[in-house]
C-alpha positions as CSV (number, residue, x, y, z in Angstrom):
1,X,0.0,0.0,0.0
2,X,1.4,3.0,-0.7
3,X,0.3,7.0,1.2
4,X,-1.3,9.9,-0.3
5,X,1.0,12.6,0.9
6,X,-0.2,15.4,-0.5
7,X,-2.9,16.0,-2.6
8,X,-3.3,19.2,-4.6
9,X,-6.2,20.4,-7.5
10,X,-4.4,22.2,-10.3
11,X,-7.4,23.0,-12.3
12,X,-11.1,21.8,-13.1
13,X,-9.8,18.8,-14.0
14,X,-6.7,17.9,-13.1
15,X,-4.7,17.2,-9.6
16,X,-1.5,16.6,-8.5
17,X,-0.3,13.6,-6.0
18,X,2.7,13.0,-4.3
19,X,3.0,9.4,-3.2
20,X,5.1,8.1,-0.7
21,X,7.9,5.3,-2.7
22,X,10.7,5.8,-1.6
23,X,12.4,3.1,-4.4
24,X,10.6,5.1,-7.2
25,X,11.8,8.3,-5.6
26,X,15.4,6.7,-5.6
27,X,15.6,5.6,-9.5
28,X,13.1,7.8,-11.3
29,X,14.4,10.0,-14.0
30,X,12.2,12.6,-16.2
31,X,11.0,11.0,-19.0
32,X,9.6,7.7,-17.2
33,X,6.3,6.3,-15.9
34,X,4.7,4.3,-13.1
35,X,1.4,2.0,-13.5
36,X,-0.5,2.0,-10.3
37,X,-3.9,0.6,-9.1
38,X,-6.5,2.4,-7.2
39,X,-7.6,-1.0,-5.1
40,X,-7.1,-4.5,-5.6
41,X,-10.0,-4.9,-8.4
42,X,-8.7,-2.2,-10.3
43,X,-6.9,-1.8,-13.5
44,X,-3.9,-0.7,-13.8
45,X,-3.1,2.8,-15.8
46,X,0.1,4.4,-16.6
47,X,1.1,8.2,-15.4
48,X,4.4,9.7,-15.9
49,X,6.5,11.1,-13.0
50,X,6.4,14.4,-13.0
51,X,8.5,14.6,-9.8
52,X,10.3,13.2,-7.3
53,X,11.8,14.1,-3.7
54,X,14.5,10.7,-3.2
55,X,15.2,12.7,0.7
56,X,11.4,12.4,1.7
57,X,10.5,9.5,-0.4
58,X,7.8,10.7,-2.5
59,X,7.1,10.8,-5.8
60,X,4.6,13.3,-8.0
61,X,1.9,12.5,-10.5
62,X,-0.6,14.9,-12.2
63,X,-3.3,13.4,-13.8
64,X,-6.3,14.2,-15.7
65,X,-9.6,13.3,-14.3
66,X,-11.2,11.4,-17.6
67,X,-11.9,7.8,-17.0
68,X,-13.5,5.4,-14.2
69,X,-9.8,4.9,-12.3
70,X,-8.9,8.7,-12.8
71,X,-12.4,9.4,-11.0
72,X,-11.4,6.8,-8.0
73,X,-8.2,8.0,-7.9
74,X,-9.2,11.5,-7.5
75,X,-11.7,10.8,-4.3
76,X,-9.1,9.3,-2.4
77,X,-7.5,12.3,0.2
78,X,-4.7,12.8,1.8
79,X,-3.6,10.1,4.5
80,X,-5.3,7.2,2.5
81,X,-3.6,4.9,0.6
82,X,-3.5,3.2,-3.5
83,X,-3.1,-0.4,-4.0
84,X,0.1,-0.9,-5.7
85,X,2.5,2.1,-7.1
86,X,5.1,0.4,-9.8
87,X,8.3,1.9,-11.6
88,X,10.1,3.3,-12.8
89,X,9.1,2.0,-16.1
90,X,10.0,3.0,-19.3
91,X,13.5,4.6,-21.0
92,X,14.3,8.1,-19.7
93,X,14.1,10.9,-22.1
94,X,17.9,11.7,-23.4
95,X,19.9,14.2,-21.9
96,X,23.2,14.0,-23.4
97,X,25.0,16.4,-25.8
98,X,21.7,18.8,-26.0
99,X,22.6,22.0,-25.3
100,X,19.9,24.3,-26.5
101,X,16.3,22.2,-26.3
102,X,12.5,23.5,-27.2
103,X,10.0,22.0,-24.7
104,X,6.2,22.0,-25.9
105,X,3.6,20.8,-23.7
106,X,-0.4,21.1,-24.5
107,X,-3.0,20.2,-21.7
108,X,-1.6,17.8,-19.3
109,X,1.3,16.7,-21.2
110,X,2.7,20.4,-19.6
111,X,3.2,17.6,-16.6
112,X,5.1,15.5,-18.3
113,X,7.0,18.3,-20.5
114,X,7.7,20.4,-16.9
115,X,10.3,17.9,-15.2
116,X,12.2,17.3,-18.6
117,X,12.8,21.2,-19.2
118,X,13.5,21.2,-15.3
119,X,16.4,18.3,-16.0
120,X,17.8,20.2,-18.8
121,X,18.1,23.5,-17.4
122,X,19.7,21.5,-14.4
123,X,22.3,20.1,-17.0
124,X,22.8,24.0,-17.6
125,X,21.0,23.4,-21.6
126,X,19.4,26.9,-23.0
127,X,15.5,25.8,-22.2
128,X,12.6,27.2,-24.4
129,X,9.1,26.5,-23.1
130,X,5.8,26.8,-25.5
131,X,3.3,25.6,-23.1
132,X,-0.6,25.6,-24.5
133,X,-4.3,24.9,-22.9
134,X,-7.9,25.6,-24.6
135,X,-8.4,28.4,-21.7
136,X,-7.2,30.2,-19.3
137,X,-9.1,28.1,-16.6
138,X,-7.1,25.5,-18.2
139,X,-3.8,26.3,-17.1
140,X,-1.1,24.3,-15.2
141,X,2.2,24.6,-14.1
142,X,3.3,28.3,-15.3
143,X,5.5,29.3,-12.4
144,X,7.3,25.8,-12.5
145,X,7.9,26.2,-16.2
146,X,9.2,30.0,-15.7
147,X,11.2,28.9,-13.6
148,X,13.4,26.8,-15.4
149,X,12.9,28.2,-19.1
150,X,15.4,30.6,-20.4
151,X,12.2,31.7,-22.3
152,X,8.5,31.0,-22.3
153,X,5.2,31.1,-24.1
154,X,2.1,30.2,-23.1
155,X,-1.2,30.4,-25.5
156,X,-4.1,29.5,-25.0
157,X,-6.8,28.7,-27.8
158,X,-9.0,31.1,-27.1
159,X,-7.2,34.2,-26.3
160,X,-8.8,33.8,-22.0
161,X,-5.3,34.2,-21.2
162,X,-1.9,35.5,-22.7
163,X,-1.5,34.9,-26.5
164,X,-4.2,33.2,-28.8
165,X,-3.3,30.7,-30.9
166,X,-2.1,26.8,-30.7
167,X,1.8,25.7,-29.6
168,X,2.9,25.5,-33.4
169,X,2.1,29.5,-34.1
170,X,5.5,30.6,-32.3
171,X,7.4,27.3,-32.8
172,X,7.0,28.1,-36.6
173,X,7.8,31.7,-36.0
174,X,11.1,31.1,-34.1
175,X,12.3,28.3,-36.5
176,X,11.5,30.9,-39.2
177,X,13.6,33.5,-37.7
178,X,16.3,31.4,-37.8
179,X,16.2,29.8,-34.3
180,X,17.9,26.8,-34.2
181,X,17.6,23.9,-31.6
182,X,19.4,20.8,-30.6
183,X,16.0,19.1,-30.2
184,X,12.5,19.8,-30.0
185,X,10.5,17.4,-27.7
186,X,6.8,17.8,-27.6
187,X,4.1,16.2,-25.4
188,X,0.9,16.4,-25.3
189,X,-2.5,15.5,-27.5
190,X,-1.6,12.6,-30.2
191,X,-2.8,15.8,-32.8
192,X,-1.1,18.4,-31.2
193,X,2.7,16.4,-31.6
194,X,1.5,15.2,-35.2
195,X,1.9,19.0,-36.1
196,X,4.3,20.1,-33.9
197,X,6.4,17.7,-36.0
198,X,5.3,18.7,-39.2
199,X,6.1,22.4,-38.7
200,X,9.5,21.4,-37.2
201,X,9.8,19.1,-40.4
202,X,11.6,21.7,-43.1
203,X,13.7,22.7,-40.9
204,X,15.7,19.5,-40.2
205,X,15.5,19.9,-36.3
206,X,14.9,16.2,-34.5
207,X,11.8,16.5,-32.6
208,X,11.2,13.7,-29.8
209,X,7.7,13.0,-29.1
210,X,6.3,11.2,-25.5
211,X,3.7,8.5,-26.5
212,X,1.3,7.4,-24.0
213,X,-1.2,4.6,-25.8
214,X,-3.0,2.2,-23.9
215,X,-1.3,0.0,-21.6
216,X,-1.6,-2.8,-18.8
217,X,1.4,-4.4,-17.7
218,X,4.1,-2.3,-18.3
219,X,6.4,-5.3,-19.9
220,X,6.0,-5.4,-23.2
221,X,4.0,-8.7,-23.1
222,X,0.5,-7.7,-23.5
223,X,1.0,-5.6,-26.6
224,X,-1.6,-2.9,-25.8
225,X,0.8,-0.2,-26.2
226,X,2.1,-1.0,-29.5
227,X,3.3,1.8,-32.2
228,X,4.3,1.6,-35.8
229,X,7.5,3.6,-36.5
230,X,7.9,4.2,-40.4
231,X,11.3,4.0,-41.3
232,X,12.8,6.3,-44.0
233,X,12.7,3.2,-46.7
234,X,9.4,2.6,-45.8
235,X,10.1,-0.3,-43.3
236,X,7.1,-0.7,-40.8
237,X,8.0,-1.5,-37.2
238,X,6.4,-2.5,-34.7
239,X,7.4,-1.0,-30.8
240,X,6.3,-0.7,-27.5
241,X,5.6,2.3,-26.1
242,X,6.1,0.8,-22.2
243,X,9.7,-0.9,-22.7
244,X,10.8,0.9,-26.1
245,X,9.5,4.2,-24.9
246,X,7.9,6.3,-24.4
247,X,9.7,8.7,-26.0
248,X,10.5,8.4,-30.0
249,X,11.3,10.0,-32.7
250,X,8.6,12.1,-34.1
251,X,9.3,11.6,-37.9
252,X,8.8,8.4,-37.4
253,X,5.4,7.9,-35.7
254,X,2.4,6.7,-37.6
255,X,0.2,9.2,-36.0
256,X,-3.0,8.4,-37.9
257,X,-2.9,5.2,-36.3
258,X,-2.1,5.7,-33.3
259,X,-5.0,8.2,-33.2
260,X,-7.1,5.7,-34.2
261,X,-6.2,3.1,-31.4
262,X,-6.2,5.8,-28.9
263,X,-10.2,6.2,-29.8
264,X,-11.2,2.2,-29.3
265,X,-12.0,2.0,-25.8
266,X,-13.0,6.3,-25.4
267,X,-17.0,5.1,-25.4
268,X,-16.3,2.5,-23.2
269,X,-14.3,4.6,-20.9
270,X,-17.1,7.4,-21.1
271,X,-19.3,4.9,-19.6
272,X,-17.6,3.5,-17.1
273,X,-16.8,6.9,-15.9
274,X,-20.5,7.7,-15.7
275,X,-21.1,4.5,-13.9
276,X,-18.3,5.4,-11.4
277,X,-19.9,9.5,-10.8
278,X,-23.4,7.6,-10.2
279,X,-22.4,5.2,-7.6
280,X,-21.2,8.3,-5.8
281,X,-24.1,10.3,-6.3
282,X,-26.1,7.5,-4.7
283,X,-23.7,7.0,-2.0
């Protein structure tokens, strides 16, 4: 069993955790995951780490209340406890030899895009942070991003706060002005990295996206969060976002189908939601 330390609403929507583990705390590095349960009948869901304190023994997770387990999770307070709490999974994002690096996070891939441009401006790398949210109500994580970006944009899709637009309006500008970037990694909505790599496309800057499909064990033996990479002669190959991941190069990705496999189970998990929100109204 593992304690609810703190427990912390970020928005509308979305809350932060910090769970006490102290062997995740230990080994994480940005970039990787844990799969936890809510109880012992539930299923198990990935969330990155988007934090860790190895002195107290906690570790951080921000997640997006938008399925059945997201909804339990979210009731439980501080001082109770979650079933099991496993990782760290998954490679860690790479670090090495990047010395000037454009982080862009939409929605609540800004949790998972916040500790990476916090490692990097710890390695002493030149961070740039486009951060983006559909409103201003929206919004997560703008003082941790200010303050380990050497520069930062937010936007917002409808203007509610700061600029209007979507993250790839001033990636295209600065890369049109002649900016010029080790690596670009972006996070966020499957869309949202689909163009963030096509506007970073003509300009020959590597751009590292973070895939999150569905997943169960965490392995690499259940297959439910396999990608298809397309290699440059047209190759098709077949990875795992859990063990291979879950970052990758961005060129790469077959987005359109990994869209698609991302929408299977979204009326299921509507329902089950629903059925979760009822059995507390009737409580």
């Amino acid at each position: 069993m593992y304690k609810i330390v703190r427990k912390k609403v970020l928005n509308p929507t979305v809350t932060q955790m910090e769970i006490e583990a102290p062997l995740v705390a230990k080994k994480a590095k940005p970039g990787q995951f844990i799969i936890l349960r809510v109880d012992a009948d539930g299923e198990r869901i990935p969330l990155t780490v988007a934090g860790t304190d190895p002195e107290e023994g906690t570790v951080k997770i921000i997640f997006q209340v938008v399925g059945a387990t997201t909804e339990l999770l979210n009731r439980k307070n501080e001082g109770e406890y979650i079933e099991d709490f496993a990782g760290p999974l998954g490679v860690a994002t790479h670090t090495e030899g990047i010395k000037k690096v454009c982080i862009v996070g939409g929605g609540v891939g800004c949790a998972i895009a916040m500790p990476i441009a916090r490692e990097f401006h710890r390695l002493g790398a030149e961070v740039t942070s486009i951060i983006g949210f559909r409103n201003k109500d929206l919004l997560i994580l703008e003082d941790e991003f200010r303050a380990c970006s050497d520069k930062l944009v937010v936007m917002t899709d409808d203007g509610s706060y700061a600029r209007q637009g979507n993250v790839t309006v001033p990636l295209k500008e600065m890369l049109e002005s002649g900016e010029q970037f080790d690596m670009i990694i972006t996070i966020g909505p499957l869309i949202m990295m689909k163009f963030v790599t096509l506007t970073a496309k003509p300009f020959g800057v590597p751009v590292t996206v973070s895939m999150n499909p569905i997943m169960i064990d965490g392995t690499g033996m259940c297959g439910g969060c396999r990608i298809t990479l397309v290699k440059e002669d047209g190759a098709r190959v077949t990875k795992f976002a859990c063990v291979d991941g879950p970052d990758f190069n961005g060129y790469e990705i077959d987005f359109d189908e990994a869209m698609s496999r991302g929408r299977m189970y979204a009326e299921y998990e509507r329902k089950a939601h629903e059925s979760v929100c009822n059995l507390f109204k009737g409580a």
